[in-house]
C-alpha positions as a printed Julia matrix, in Angstrom:
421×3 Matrix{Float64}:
   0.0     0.0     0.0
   2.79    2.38    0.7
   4.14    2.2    -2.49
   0.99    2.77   -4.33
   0.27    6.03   -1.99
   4.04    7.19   -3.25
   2.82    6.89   -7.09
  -0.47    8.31   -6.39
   0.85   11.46   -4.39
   3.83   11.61   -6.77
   1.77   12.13  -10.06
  -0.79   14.25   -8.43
   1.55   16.55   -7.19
   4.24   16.43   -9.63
   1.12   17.86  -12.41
   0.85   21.04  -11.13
   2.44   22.79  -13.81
   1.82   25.83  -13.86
   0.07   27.06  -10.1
  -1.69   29.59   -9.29
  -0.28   33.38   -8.4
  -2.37   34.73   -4.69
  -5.6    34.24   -5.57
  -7.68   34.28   -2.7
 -11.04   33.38   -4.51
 -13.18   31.38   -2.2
 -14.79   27.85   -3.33
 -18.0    28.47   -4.57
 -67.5     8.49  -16.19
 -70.79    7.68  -13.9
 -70.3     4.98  -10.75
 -73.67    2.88  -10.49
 -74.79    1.65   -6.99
 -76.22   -1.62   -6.83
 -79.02   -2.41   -4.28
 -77.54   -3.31   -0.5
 -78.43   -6.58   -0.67
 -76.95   -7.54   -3.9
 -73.97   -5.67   -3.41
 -73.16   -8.13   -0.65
 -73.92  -10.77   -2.65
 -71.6    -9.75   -4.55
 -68.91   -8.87   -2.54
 -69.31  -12.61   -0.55
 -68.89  -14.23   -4.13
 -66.0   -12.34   -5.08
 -64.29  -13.15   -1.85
 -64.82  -16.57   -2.24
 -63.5   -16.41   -5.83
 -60.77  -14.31   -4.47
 -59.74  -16.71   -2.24
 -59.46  -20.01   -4.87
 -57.82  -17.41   -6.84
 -54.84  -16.88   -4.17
 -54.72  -20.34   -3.04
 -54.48  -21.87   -6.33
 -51.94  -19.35   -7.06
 -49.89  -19.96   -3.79
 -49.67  -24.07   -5.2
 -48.77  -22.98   -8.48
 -46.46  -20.15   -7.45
 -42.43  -21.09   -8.01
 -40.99  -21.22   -4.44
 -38.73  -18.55   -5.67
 -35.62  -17.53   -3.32
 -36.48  -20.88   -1.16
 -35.38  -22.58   -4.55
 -31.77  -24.33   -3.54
 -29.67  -23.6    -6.52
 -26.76  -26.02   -5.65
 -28.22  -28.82   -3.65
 -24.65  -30.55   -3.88
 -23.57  -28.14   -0.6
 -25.8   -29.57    1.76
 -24.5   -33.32    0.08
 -21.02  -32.78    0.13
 -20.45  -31.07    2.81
 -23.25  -32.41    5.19
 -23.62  -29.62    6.77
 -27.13  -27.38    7.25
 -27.78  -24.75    4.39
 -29.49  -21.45    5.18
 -30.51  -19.88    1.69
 -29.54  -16.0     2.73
 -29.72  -14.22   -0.89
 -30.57  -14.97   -4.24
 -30.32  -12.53   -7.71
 -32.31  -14.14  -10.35
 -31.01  -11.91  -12.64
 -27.56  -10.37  -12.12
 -27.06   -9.08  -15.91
 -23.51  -10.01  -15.09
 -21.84   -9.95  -18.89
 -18.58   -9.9   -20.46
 -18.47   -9.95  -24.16
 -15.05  -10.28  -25.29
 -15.48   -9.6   -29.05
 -18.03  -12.28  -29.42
 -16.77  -14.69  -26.8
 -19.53  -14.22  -24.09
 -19.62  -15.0   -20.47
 -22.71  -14.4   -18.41
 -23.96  -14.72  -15.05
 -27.43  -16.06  -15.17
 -28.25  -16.29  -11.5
 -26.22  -16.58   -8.34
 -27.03  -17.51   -4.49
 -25.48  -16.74   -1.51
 -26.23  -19.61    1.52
 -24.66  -20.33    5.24
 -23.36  -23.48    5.9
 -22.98  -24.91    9.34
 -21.74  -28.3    10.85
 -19.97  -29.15    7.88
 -17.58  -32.2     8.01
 -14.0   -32.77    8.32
 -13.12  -32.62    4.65
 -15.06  -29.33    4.0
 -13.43  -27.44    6.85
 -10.83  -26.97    4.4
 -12.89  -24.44    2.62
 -13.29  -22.5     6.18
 -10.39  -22.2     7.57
 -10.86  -25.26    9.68
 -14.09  -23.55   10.93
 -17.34  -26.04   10.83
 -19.14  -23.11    8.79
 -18.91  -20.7     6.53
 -20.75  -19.2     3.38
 -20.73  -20.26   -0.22
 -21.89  -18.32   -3.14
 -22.88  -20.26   -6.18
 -23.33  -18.9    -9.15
 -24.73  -20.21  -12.61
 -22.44  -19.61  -15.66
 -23.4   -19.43  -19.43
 -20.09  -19.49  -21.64
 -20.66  -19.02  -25.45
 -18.18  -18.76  -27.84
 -19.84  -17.26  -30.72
 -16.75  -16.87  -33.11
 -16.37  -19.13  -35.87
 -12.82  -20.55  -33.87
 -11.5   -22.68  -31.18
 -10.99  -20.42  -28.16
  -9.06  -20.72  -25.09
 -10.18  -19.57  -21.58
  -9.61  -20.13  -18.17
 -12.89  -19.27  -16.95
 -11.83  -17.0   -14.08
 -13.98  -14.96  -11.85
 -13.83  -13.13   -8.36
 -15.89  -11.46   -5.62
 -13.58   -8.3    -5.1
 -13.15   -6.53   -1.59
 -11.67   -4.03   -0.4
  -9.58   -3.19   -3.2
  -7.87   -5.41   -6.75
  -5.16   -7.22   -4.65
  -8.35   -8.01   -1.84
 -10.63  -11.38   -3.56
 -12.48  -14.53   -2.99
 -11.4   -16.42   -6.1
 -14.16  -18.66   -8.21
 -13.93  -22.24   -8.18
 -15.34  -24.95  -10.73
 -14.95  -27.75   -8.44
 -15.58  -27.28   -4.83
 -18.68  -28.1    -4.26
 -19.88  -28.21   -7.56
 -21.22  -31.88   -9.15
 -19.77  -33.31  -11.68
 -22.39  -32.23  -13.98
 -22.82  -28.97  -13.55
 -18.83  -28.55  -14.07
 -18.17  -26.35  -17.24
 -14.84  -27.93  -17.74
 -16.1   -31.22  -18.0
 -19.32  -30.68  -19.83
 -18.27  -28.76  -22.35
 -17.32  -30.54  -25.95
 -13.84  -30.47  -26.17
 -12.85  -33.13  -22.74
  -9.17  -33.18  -23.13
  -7.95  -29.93  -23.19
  -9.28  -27.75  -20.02
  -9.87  -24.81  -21.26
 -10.47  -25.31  -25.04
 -13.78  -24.03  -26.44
 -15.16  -25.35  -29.72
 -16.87  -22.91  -32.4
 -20.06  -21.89  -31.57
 -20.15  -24.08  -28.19
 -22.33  -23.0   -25.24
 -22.49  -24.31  -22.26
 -23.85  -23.86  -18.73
 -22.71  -24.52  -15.66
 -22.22  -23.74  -11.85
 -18.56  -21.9    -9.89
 -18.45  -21.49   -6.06
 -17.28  -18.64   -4.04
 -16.55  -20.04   -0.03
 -15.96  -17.91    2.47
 -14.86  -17.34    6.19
 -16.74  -15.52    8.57
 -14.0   -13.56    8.39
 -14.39  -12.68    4.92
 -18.61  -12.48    4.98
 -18.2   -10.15    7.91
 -15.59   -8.25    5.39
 -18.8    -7.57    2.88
 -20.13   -5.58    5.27
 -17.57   -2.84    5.7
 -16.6    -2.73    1.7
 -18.63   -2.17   -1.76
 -17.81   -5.66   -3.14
 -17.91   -6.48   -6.46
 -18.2    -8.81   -8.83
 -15.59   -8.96  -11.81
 -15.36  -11.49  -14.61
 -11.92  -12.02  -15.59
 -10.63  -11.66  -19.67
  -8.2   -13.07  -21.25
  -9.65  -15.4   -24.34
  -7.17  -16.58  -27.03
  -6.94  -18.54  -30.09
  -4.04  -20.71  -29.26
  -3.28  -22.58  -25.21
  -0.5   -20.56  -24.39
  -2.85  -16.86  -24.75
  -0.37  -14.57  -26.82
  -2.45  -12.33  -28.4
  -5.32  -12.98  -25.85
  -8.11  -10.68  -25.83
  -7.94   -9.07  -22.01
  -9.34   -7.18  -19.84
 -11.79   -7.39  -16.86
 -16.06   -7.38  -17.04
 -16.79   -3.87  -15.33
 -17.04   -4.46  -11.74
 -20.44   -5.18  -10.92
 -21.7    -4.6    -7.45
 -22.2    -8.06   -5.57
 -25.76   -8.1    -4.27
 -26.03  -10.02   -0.46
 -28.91   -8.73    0.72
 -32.38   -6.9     0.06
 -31.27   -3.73    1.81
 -27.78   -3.59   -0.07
 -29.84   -4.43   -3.29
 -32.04   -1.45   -2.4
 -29.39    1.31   -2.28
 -27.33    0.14   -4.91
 -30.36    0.86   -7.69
 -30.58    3.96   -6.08
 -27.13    5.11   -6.55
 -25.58    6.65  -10.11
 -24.0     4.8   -12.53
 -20.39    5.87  -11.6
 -17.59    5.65  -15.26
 -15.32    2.49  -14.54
 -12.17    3.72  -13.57
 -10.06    2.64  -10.69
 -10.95    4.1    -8.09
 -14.38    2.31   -8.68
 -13.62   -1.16  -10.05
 -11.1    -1.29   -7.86
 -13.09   -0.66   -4.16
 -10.28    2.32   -3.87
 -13.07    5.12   -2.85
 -16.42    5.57   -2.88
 -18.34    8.42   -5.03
 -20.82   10.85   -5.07
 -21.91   13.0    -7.97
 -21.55   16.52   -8.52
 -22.18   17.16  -11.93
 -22.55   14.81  -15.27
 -23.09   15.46  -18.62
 -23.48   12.78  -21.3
 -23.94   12.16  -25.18
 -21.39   15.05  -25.27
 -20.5    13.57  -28.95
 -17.97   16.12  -29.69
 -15.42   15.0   -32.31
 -11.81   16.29  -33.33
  -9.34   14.36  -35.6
  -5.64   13.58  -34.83
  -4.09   12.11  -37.54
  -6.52    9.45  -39.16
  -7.88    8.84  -35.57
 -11.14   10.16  -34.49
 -11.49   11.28  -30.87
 -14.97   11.88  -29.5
 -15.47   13.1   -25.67
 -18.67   11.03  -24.97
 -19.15   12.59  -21.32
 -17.76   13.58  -18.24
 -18.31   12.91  -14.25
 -17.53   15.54  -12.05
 -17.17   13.52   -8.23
 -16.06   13.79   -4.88
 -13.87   10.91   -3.64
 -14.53    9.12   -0.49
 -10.94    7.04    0.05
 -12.26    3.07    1.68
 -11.14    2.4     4.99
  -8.47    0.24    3.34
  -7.41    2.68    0.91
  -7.17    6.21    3.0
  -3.01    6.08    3.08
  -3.15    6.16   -0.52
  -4.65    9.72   -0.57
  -3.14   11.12    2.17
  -1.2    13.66    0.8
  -3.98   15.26   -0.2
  -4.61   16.4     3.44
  -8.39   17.37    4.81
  -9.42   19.2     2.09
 -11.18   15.92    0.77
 -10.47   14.73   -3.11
 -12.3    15.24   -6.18
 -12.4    13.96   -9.47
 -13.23   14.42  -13.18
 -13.48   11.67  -15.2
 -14.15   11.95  -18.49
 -15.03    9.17  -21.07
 -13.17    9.19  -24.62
 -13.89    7.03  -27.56
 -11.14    6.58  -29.91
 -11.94    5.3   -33.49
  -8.29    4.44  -35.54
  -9.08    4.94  -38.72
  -5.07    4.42  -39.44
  -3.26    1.41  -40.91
  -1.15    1.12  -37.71
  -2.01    0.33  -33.7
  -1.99    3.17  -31.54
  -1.03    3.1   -27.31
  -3.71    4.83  -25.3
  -2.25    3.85  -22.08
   0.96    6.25  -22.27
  -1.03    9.31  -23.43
   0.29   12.59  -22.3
  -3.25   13.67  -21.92
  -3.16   17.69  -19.81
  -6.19   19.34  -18.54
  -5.52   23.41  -18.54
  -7.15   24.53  -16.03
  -8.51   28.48  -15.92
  -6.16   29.29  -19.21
  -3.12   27.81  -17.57
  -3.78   28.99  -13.9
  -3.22   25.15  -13.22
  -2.32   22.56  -15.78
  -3.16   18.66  -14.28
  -1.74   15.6   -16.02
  -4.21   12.77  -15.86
  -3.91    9.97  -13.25
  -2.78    6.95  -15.51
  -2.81    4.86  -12.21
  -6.5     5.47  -11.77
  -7.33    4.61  -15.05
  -8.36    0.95  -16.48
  -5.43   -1.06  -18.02
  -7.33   -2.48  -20.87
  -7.26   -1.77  -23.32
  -3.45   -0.88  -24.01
  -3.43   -0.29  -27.64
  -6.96    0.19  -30.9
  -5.38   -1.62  -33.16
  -5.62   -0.42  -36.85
  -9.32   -0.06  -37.95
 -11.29   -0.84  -34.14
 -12.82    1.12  -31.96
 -12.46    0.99  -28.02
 -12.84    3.2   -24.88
 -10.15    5.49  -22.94
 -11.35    6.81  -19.52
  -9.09    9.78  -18.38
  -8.94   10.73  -14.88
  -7.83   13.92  -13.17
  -7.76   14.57   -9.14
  -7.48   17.35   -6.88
  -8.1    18.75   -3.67
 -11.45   19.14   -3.14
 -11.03   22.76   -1.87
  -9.18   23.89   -4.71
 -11.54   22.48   -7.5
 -14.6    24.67   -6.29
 -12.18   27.4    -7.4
 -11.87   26.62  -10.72
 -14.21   27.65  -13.89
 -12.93   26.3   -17.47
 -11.39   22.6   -17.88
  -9.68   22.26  -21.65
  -8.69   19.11  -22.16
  -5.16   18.59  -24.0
  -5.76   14.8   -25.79
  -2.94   13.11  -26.93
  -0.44   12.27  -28.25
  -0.71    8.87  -29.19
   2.72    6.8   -29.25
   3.32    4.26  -31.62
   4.09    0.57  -30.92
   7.39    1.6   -31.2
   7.46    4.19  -28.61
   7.81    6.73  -31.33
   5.19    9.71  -31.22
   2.19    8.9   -33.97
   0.98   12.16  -36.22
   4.09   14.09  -35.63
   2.76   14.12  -31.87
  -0.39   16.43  -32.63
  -2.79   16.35  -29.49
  -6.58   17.9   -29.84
  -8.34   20.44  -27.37
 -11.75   20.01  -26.31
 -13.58   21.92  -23.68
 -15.09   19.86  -20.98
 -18.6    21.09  -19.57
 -18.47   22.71  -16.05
């Protein structure tokens, strides 16, 4: 942790340019009645239709969250099972150019008196919790494709996870890896195959008692290729989806915005709250053969996680705030360019401040648009939260983009677009 709070602090402080000079500016029909006695006629006969109605409907009614999805727990591990959440629909996806992974349902249950062999799972505790979650993998490319099938329930921050695993406590039929077509290589998926099947999250009491004091999240990992060894592999994380335990938690979360996916959100470093947004921004300038269009902007203030605080400390009481804004690049060139070396400035007030943007808050993936794709940048910029309430115009300096080589593309041209304030 200390040595991500020295690059964080070092790279915010080390962009102030260009400060400013002792400004002391402070932070800104008609109803008809039927006779009495046949109205209570009628009201008795409705009643008693009502009341087939409901029962029939209670028999015929799907038992719903009392529905065990894995009923292999409670087998295996002969233990009790409490069923404590489930999310029918998650709309958990990952769509790695036509290679899809879904989510179709998941369940959270307690398990208590397990035996010997499952205390393994717990830490040598007789209980614990296991999430199970239902998988769809189809590969809808017209190739073989490799992948491991990876996913996690992240905590308090990237390095912070309960791993998925296709095994434990999973039957032998519901185990993707051994239902799918191809049997003898583990992680070989034939053209067009599709198949569905169940992973397992277990964890300590430790850990559930962790989901209580962090935002976890749910994160499907990438990394799909066309040959076993995954050069070339396709990579990059789902967006990190916020992992649903409980009807209250499931409550506030559809409540809250829909925050842009850099770090500091997929990776549980700080929480968020909106201060201004603007989207479908759709504004459009060229550099080189490469269209760049600013598709929107979040304006934030940063709430560090308990875990996380050290890494913003240098940024004292003031608080921390945040624009991020959301760039789609479209390479119309014959060559790949690098969008995750940019030298990407916002001038601030006509060079009053000038803030490079915060490459360690932004996503890894991708690294590079290769020649004739599209894909997403997010840019982020920080400050102290006192100091951004001073400031009026953002201008965003774009660019350049390097080559694969390392050598500046388009004779190292940049484009200026100002960001709505």
């Amino acid at each position: 942790m200390k040595k991500s709070k020295f690059l964080f602090s070092t790279l915010f402080f080390s962009t102030l340019l260009l400060t400013a000079c002792g400004n002391d500016e402070e932070a800104s029909g008609t109803k008809q009645e039927e006779a009495p006695a046949q109205a209570e006629e009628t009201q008795t006969a409705n009643e008693e239709v009502t009341t087939e109605t409901e029962e029939k409907d209670a028999e015929e009614q799907p038992q719903g969250d009392n529905e065990t999805l894995n009923p292999f727990i409670a087998e295996d591990s002969e233990g009790n099972v409490e069923i404590l959440y489930t999310n029918k629909d998650p709309q958990y996806t990952h769509d790695m150019e036509g290679f899809k992974v879904s989510v179709d349902e998941y369940q959270l249950v307690k398990v208590t008196d397990v035996n010997e062999y499952s205390t393994i799972y717990f830490d040598d505790q007789v209980d614990g919790y296991v999430v199970t979650a239902k998988v769809t993998i189809e590969n809808g490319t017209d190739k073989p494709m490799y992948y491991n099938n990876s996913h996690r329930i992240q905590l308090s921050n990237d390095l912070d996870y309960i791993p998925s695993d296709w095994k434990a406590f999973v039957p032998e039929d519901q185990q993707i890896f051994k239902i799918k077509k191809n049997k003898d290589d583990i992680s070989l998926f034939e053209a067009g195959e599709k198949v569905t099947g169940l992973l397992t999250f277990k964890m300590t009491n430790e850990d559930f008692e962790k989901l209580k004091s962090v935002k976890p999240k749910y994160v499907i990992e990438g990394g799909v290729a066309e040959n076993s060894d995954f050069s070339g592999s396709i990579s990059g994380n789902s967006p990190s989806y916020d992992f649903i335990y409980n009807d209250e938690q499931a409550e506030t979360t559809a409540s809250q915005p829909q925050f842009y996916q850099d770090r500091l959100t997929s990776d549980n470093w700080a929480d968020k709250k909106m201060i201004f947004e603007k989207s479908n921004i759709n504004d459009t300038k060229k550099i080189g053969d490469v269209n760049v269009t600013v598709e929107g902007v979040q304006y934030t203030e940063v709430i560090p996680t308990e875990a996380n605080k050290e890494m913003f400390s240098d940024f004292g009481d003031s608080g921390v705030a945040a624009l991020t804004v959301k760039v789609k690049i479209d390479n119309g060139s014959t060559t790949p360019v690098s969008i995750n070396n940019l030298g990407t400035i916002l001038n601030v007030d006509d060079n009053r401040v000038r803030v490079l943007s915060q490459g360690m808050a932004e996503p890894r993936d991708p690294a590079t648009i290769a020649a004739g794709e599209t894909g997403e940048k997010l840019h982020v910029f920080l400050f102290r939260k006192d100091e951004f309430g001073l400031y009026k115009k953002f201008v965003m300096e774009f660019g350049p983009f390097y080559a694969e080589n390392g050598e500046k593309a388009f004779k190292g041209r940049t484009a200026e677009f100002t960001l709505p304030r």
